[in-house]
MMTF fields as JSON, N, C-alpha, C and O atoms, coordinates in Angstrom:
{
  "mmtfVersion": "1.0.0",
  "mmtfProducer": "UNKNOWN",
  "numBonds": 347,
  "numAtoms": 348,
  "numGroups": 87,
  "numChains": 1,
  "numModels": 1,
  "chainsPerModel": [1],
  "groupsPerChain": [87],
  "chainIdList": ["A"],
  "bondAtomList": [4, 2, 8, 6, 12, 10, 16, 14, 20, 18, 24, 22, 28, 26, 32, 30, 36, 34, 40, 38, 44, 42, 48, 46, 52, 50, 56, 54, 60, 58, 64, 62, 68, 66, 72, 70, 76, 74, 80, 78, 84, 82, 88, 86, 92, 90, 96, 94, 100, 98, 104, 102, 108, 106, 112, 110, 116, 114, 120, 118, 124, 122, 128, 126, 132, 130, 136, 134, 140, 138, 144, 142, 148, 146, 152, 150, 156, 154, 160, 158, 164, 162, 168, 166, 172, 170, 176, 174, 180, 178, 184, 182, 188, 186, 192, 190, 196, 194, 200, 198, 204, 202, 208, 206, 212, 210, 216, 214, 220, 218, 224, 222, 228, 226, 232, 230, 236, 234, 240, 238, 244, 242, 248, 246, 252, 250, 256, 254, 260, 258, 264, 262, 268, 266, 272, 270, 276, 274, 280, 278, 284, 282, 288, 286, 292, 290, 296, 294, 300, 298, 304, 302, 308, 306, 312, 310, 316, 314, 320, 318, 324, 322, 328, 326, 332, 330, 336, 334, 340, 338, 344, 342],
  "bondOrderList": [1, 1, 1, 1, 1, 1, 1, 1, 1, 1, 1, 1, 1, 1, 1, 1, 1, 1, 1, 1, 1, 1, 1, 1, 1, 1, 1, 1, 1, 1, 1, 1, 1, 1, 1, 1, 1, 1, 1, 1, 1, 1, 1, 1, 1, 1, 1, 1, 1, 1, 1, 1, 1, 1, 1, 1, 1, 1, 1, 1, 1, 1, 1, 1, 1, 1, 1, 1, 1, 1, 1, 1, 1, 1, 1, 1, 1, 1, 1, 1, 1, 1, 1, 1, 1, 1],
  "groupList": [{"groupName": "UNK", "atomNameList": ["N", "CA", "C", "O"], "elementList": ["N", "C", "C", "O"], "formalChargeList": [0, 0, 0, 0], "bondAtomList": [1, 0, 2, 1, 3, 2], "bondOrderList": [1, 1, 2], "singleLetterCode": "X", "chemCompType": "L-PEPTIDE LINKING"}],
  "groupTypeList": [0, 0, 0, 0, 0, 0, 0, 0, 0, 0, 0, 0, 0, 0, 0, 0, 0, 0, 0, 0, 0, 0, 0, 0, 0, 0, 0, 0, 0, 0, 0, 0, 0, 0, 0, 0, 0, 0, 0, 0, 0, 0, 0, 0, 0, 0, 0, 0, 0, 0, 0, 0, 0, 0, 0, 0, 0, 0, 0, 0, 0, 0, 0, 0, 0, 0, 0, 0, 0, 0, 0, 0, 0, 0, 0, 0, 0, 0, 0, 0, 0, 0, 0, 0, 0, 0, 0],
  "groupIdList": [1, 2, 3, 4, 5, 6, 7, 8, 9, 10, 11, 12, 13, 14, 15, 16, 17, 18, 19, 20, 21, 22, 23, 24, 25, 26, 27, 28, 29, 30, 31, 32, 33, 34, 35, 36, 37, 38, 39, 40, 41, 42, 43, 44, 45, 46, 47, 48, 49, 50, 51, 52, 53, 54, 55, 56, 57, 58, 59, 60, 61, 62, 63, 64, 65, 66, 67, 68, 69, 70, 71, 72, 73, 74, 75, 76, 77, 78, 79, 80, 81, 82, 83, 84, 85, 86, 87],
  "secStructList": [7, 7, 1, 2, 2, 2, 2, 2, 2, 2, 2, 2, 2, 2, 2, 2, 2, 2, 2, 1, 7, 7, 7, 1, 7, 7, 7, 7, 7, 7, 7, 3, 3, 3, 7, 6, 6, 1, 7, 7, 5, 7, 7, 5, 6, 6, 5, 7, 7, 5, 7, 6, 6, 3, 3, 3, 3, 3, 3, 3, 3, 7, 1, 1, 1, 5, 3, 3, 3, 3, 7, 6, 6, 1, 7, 3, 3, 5, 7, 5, 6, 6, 6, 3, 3, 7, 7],
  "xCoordList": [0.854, 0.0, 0.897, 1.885, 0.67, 1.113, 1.43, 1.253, 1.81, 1.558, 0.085, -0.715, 0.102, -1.056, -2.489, -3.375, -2.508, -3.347, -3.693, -4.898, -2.746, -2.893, -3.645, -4.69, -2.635, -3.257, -4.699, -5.471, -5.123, -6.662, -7.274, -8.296, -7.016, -8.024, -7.478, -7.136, -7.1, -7.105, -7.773, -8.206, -7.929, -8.738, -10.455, -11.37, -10.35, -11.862, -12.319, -13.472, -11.32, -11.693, -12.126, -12.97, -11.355, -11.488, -12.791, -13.28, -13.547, -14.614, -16.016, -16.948, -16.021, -16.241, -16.446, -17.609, -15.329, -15.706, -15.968, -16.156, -15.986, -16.671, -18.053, -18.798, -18.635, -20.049, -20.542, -21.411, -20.538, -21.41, -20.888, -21.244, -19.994, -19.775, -19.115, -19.36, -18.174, -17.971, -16.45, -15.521, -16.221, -15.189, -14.336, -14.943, -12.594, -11.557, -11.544, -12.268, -10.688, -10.232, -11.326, -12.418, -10.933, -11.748, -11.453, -10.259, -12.349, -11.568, -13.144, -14.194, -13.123, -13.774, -14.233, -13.511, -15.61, -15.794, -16.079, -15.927, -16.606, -17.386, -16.866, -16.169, -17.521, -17.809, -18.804, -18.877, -20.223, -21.529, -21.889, -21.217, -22.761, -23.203, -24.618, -25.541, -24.854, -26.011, -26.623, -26.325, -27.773, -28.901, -29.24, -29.664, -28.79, -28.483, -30.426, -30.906, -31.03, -32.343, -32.933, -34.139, -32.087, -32.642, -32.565, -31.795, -33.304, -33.066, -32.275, -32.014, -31.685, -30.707, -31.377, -32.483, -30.339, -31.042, -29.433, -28.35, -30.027, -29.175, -28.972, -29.756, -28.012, -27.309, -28.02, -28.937, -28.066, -28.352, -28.121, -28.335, -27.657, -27.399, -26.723, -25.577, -26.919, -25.852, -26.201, -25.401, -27.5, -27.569, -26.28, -25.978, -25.485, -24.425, -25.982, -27.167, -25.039, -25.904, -25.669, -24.858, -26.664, -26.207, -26.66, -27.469, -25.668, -25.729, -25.777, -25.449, -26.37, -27.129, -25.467, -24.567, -25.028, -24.253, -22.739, -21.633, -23.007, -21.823, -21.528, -22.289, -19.951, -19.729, -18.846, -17.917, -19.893, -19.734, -18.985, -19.345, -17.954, -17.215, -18.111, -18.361, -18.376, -19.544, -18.322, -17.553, -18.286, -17.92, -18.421, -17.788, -19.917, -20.637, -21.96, -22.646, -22.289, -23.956, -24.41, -23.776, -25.198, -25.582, -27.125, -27.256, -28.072, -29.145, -30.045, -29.407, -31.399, -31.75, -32.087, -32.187, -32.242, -32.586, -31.285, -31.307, -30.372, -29.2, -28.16, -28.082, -27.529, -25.589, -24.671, -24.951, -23.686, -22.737, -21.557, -20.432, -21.975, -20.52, -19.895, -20.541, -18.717, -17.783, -18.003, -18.098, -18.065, -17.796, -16.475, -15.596, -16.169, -14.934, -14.693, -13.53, -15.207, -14.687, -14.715, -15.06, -14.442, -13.941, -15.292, -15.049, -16.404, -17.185, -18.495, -19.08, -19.089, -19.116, -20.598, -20.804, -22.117, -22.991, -23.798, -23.117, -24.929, -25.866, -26.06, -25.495, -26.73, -27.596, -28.507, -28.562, -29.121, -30.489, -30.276, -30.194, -30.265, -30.259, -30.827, -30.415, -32.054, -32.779, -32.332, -32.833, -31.226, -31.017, -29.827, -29.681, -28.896, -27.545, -27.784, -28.443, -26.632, -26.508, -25.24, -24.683, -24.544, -23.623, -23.129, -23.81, -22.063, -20.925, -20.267, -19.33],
  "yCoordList": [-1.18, 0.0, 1.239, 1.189, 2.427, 3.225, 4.07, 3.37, 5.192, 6.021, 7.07, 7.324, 7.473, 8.379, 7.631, 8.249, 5.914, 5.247, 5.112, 5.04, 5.027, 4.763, 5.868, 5.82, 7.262, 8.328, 8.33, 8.005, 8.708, 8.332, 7.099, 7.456, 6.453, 5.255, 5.501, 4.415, 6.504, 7.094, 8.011, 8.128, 8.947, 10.419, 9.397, 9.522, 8.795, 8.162, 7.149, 6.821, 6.858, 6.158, 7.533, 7.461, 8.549, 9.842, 10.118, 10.158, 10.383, 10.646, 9.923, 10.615, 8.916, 7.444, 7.768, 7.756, 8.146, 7.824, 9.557, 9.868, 10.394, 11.944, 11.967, 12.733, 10.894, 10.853, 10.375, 11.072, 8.708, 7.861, 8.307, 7.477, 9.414, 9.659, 8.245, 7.892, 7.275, 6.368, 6.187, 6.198, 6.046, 6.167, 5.053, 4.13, 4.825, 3.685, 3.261, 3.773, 2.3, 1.819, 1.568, 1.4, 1.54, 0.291, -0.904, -1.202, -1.79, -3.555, -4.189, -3.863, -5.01, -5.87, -7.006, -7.994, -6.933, -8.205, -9.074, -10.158, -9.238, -10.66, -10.081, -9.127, -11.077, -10.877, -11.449, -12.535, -10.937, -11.046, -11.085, -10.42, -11.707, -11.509, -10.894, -11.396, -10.091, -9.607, -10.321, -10.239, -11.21, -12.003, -11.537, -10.458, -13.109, -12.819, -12.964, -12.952, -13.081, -12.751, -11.163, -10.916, -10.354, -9.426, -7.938, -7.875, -6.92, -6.267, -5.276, -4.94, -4.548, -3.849, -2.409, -2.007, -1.709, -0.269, 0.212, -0.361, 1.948, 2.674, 3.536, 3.698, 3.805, 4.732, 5.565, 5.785, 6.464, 7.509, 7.571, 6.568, 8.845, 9.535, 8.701, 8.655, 7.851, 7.016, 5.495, 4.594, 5.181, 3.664, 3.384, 4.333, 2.22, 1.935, 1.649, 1.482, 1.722, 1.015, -0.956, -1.597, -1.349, -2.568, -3.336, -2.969, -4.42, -5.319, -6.258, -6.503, -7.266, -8.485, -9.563, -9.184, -10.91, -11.526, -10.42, -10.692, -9.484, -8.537, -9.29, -9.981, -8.935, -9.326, -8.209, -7.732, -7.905, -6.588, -7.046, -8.011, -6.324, -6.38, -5.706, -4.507, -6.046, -5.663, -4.989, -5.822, -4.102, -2.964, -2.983, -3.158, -2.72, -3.074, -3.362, -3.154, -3.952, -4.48, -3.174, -2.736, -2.647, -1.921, -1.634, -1.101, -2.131, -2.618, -4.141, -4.964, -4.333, -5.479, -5.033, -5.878, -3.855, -3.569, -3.484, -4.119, -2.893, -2.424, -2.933, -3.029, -3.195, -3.143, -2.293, -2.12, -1.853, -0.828, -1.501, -1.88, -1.526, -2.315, -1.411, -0.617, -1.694, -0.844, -2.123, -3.252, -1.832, -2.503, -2.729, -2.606, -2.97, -3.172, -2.048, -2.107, -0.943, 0.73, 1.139, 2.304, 0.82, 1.148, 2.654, 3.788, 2.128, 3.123, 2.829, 1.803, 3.495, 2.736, 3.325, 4.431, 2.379, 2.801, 2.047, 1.409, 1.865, 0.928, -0.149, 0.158, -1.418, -2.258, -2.791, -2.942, -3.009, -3.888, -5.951, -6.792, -5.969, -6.999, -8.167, -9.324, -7.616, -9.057, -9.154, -9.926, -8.375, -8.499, -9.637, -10.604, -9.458, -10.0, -11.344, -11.528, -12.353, -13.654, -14.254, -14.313, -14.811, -14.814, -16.408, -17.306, -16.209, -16.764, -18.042, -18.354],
  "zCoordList": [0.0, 0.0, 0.0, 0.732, -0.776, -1.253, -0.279, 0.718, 0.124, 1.164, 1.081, 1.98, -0.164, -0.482, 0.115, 0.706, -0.227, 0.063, 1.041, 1.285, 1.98, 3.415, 4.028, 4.678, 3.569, 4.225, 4.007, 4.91, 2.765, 2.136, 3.329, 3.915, 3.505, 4.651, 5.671, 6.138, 6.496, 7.399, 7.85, 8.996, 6.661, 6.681, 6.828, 7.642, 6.088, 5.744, 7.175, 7.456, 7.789, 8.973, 10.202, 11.095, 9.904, 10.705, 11.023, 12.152, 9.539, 8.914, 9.59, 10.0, 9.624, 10.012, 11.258, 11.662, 12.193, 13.69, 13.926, 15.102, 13.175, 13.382, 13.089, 13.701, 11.857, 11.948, 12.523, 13.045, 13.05, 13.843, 14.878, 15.714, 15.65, 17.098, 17.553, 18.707, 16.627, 17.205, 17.802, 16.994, 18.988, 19.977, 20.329, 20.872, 20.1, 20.275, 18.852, 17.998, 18.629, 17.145, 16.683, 17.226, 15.415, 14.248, 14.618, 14.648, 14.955, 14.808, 14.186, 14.74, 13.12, 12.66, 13.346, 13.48, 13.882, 14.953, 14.189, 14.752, 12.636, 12.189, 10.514, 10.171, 9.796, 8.503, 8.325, 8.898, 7.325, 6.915, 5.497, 4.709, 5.131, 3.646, 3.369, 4.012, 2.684, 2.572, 1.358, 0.167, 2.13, 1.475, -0.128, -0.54, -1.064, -2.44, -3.04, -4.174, -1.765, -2.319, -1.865, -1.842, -1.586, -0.841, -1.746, -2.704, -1.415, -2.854, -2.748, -1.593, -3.793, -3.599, -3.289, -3.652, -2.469, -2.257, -2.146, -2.026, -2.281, -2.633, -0.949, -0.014, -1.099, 0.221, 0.632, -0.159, 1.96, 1.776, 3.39, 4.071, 3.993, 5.075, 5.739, 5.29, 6.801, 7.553, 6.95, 7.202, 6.084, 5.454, 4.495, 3.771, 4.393, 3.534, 2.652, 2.943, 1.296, 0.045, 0.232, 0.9, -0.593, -0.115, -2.129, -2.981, -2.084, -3.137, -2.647, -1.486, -3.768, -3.641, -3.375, -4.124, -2.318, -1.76, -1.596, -2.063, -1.009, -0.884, 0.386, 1.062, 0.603, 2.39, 2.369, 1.717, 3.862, 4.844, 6.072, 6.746, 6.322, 7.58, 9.142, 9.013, 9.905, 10.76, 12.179, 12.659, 12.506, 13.103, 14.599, 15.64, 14.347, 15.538, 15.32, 14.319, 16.551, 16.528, 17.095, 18.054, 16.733, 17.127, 18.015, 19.116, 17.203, 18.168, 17.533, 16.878, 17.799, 16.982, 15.528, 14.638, 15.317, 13.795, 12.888, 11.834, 13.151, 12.371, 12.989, 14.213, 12.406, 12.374, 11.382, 10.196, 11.935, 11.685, 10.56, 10.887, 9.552, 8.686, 7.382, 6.698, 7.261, 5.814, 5.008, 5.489, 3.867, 2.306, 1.805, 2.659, 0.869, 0.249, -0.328, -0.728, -0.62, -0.576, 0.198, 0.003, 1.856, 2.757, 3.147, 3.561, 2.861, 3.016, 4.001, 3.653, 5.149, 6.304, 6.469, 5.969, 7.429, 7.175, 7.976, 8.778, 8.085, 9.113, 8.08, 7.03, 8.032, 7.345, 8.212, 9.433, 7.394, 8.506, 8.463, 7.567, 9.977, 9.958, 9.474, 9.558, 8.838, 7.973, 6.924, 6.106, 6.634, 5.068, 5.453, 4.705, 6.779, 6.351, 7.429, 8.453, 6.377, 7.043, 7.022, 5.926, 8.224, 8.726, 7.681, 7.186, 7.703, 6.924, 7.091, 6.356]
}
């Protein structure tokens, strides 16, 4: 990894724990797949967008409706738990 790169997923992890108010490292508790029957929706305010068998790195549980996970563009958001199924 490049240096420019690094910096870039640093600033974006910054970002990350300045919006969700979220406090101590990043650490990845699980990995999840979001249900390849489930439909796709698009992003918006703190929802990640979600695609059909994506696997989401899960961050935190957050309550029984949502969990807190980044994508593979390192881009970070709630999902709803009926969509995703564990691995």
């Amino acid at each position: 990894m490049t240096l420019k790169e690094c910096k870039k997923e640093e600033k974006a992890d910054r970002e990350f724990q300045k919006k969700f108010k979220f406090e101590g490292s990043i650490s990845v508790l699980t990995q999840m797949m979001v249900d390849p029957a489930a439909t796709e929706k698009k992003g918006g305010g703190k929802n990640l967008p979600l695609r059909r068998g994506e696997i989401l790195d899960v961050i935190q549980f957050t309550n029984r409706e949502q969990i807190l996970c980044r994508n593979s563009q390192r881009r970070y958001g709630y999902v709803p738990r009926a969509v995703m199924l564990h691995l």
